[in-house]
N, C-alpha and C positions, 0 to 999 in steps of 0.2 A: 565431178571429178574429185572434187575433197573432201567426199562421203566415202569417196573408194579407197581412198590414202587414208583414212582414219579408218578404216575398218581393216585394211589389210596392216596397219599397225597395232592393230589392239588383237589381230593374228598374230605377228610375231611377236608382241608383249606375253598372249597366252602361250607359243611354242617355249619361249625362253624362263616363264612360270616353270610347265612342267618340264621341261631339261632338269630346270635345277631340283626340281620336284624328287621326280624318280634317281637322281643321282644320290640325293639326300636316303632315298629308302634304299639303294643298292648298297649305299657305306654302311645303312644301319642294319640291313639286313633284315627289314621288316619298315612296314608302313603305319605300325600301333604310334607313333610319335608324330610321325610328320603329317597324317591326316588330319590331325585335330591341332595344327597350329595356327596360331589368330596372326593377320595381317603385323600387326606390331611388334609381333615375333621374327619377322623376316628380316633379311638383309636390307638394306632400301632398296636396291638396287631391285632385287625382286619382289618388296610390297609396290613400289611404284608399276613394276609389269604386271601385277594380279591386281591391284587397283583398276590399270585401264583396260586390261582385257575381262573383266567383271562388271564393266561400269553400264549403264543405261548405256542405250542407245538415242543421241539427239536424233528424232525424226524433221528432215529438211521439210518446208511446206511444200503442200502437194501445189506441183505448175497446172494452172489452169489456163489450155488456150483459147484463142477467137473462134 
């Protein structure tokens, strides 16, 4: 169950990336700028949501039954 709550977090981490994503290329009226910006460019608020919707995936060990 808290493989599923971390993965549908690091969903709305990435929905809340690209919101801020495409609203960024809507004001600017093109995407030549904001494609090519490096994490440490962002707000925090949104490096920390592309952080964790970009991260590895911890794989849980696999259950082996009797």
């Amino acid at each position: 169950m808290q493989a599923e709550i971390a993965e549908l977090n690091r969903v709305q981490d990435l929905l809340k990336f690209k919101a801020w994503y495409y609203t960024q290329a809507v004001a600017e009226n093109t995407e030549a700028r904001i494609k090519h910006i490096q994490p440490q460019d962002m707000p925090e608020e949104i490096r920390k949501a592309y952080e964790n919707s970009h991260a590895e995936l911890e794989c849980p060990p696999a259950h082996v039954g009797n």
